[in-house]
N, CA, C and O atoms as CSV, one atom per row, in Angstrom:
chain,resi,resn,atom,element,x,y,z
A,1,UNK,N,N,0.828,-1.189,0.000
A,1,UNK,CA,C,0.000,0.000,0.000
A,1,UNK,C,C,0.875,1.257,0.000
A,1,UNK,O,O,0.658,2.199,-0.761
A,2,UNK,N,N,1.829,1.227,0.849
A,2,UNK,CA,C,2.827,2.206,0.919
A,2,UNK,C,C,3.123,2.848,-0.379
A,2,UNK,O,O,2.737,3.915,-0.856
A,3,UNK,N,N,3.979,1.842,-0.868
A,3,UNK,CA,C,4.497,1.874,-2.578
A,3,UNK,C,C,3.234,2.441,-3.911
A,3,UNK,O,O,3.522,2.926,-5.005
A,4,UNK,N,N,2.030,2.214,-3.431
A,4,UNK,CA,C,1.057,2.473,-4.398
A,4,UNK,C,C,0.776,4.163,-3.949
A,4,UNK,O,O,0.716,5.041,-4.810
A,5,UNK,N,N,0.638,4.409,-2.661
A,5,UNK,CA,C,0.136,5.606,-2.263
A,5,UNK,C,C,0.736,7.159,-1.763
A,5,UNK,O,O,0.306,8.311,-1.722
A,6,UNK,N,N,2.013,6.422,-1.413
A,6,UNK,CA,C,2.564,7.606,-1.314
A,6,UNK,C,C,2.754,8.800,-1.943
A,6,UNK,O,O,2.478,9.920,-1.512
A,7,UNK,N,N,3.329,8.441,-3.177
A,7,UNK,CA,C,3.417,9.513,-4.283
A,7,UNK,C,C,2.248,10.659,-4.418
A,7,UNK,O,O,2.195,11.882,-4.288
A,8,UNK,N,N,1.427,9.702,-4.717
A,8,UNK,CA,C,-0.168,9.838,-4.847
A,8,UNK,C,C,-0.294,11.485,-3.667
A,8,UNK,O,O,-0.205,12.678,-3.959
A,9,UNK,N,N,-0.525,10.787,-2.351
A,9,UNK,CA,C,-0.328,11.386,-0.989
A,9,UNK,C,C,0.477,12.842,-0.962
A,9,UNK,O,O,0.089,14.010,-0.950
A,10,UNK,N,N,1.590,12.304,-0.959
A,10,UNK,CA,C,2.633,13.123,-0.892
A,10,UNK,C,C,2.622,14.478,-2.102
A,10,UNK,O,O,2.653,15.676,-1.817
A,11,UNK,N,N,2.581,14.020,-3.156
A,11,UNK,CA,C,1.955,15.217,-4.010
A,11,UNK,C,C,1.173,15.987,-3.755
A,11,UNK,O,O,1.368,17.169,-4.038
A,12,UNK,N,N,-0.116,15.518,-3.058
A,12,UNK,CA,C,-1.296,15.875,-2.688
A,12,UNK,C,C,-0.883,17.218,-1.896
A,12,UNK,O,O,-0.973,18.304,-2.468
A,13,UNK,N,N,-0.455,17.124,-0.646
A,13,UNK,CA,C,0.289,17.431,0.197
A,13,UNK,C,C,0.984,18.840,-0.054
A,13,UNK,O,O,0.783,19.846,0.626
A,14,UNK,N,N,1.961,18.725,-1.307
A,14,UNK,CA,C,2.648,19.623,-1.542
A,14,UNK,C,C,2.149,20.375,-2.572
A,14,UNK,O,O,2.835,21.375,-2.783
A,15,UNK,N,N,1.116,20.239,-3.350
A,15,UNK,CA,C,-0.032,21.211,-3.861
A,15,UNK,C,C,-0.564,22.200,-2.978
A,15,UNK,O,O,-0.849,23.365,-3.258
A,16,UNK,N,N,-0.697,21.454,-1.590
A,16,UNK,CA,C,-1.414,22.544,-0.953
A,16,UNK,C,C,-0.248,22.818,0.178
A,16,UNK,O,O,-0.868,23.068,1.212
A,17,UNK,N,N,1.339,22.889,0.472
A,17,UNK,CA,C,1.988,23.698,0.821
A,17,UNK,C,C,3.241,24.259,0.331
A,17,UNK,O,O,4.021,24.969,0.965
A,18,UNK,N,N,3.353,23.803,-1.038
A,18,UNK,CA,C,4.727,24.193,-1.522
A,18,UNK,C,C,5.929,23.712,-1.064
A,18,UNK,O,O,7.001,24.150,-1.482
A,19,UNK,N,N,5.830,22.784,-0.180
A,19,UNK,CA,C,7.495,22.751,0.408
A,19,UNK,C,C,7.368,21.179,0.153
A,19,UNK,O,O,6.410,20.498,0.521
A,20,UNK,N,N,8.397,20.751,-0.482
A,20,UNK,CA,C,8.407,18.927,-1.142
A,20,UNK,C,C,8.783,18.706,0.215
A,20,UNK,O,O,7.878,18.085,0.772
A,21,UNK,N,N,9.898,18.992,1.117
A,21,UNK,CA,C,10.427,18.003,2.502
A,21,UNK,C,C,9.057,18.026,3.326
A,21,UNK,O,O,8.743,16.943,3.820
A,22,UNK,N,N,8.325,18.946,3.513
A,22,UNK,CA,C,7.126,19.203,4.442
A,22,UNK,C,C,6.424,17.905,4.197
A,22,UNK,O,O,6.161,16.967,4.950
A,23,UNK,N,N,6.184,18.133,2.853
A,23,UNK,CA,C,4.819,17.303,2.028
A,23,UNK,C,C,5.498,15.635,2.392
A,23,UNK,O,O,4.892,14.618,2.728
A,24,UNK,N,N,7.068,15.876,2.151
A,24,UNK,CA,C,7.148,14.413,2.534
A,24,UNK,C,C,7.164,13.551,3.868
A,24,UNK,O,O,6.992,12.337,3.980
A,25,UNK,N,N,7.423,14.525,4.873
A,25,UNK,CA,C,7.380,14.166,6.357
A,25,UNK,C,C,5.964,14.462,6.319
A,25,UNK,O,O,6.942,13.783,6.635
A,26,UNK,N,N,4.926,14.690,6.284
A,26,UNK,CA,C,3.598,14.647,6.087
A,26,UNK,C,C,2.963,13.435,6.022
A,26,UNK,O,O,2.411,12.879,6.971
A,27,UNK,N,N,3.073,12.864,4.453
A,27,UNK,CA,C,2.655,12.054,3.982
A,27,UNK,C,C,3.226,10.950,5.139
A,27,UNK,O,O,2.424,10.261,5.769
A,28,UNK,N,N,4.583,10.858,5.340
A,28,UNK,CA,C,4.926,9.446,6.188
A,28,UNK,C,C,4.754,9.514,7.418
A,28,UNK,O,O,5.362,8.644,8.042
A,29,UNK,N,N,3.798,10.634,8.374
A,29,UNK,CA,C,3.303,10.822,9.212
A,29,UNK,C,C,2.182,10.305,9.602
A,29,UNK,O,O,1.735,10.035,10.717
A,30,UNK,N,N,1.651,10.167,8.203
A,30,UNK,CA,C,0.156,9.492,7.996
A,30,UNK,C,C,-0.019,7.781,8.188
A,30,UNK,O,O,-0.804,7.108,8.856
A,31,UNK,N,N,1.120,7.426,7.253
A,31,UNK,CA,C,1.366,6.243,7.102
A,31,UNK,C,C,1.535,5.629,8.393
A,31,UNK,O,O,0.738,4.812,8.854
A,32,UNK,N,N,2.713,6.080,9.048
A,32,UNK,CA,C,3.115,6.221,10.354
A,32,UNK,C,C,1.425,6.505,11.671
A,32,UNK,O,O,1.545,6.444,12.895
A,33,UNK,N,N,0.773,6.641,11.321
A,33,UNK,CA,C,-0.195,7.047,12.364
A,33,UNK,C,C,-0.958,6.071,11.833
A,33,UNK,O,O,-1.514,5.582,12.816
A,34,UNK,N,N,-1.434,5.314,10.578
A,34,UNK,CA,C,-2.274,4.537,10.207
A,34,UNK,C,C,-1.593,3.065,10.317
A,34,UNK,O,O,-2.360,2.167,10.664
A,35,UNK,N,N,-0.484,2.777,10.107
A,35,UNK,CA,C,0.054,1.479,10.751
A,35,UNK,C,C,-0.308,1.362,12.695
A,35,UNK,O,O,-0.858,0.493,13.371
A,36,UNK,N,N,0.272,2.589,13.011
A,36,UNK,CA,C,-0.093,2.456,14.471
A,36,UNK,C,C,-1.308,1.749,14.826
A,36,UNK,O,O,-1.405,0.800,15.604
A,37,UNK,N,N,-2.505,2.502,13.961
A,37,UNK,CA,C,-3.827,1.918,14.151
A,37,UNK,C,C,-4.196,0.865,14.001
A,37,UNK,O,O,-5.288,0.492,14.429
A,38,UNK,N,N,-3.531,0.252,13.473
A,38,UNK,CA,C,-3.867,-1.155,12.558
A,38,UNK,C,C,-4.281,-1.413,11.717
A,38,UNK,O,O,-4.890,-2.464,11.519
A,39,UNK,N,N,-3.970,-0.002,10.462
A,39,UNK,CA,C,-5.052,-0.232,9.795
A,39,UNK,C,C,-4.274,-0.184,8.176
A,39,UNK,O,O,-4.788,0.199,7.125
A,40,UNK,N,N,-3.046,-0.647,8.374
A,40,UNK,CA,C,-2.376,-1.011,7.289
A,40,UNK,C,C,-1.325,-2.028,7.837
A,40,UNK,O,O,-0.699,-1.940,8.893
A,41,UNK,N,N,-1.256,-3.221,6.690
A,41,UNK,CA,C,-0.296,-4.087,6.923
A,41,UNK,C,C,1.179,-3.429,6.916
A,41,UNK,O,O,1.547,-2.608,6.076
A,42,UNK,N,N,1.955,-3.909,7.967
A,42,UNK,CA,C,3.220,-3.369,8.926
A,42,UNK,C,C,3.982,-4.140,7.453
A,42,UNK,O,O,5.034,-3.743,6.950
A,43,UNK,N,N,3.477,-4.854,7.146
A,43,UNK,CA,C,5.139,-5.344,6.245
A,43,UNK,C,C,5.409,-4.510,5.241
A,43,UNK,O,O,6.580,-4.147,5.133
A,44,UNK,N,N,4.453,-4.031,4.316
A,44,UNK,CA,C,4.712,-2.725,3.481
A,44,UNK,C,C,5.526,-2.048,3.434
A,44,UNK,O,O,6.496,-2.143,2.682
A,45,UNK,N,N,5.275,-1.041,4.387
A,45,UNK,CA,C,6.307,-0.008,5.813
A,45,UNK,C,C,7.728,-0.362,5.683
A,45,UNK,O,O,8.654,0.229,5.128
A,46,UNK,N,N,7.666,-1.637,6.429
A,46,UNK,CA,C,8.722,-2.049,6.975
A,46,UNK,C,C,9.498,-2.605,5.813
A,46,UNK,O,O,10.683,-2.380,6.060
A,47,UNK,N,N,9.436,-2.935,5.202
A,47,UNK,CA,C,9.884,-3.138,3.715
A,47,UNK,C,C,10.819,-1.954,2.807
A,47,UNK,O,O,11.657,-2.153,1.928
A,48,UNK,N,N,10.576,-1.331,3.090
A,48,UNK,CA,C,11.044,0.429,2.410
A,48,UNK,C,C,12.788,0.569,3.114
A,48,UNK,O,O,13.460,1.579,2.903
């Protein structure tokens, strides 16, 4: 999921603040808060 969405995400992100490092600690903030939850498989992630 990681690999499919990030980009995706992360673009998203930096449309609406201009700064690519922001947009990218952003995006893996998310990821990072949605593994916590359980609500994405950890091997993805952890894979990278």
């Amino acid at each position: 999921m990681f690999d499919q969405k990030f980009d995706s995400i992360r673009s998203f992100i930096f449309f609406k603040c201009s700064d690519d490092e922001m947009a990218s600690d952003i995006a893996q903030d998310v990821f990072t808060k949605k593994l916590g939850e359980g609500n994405l498989p950890s091997r993805n992630i952890l894979n990278e």
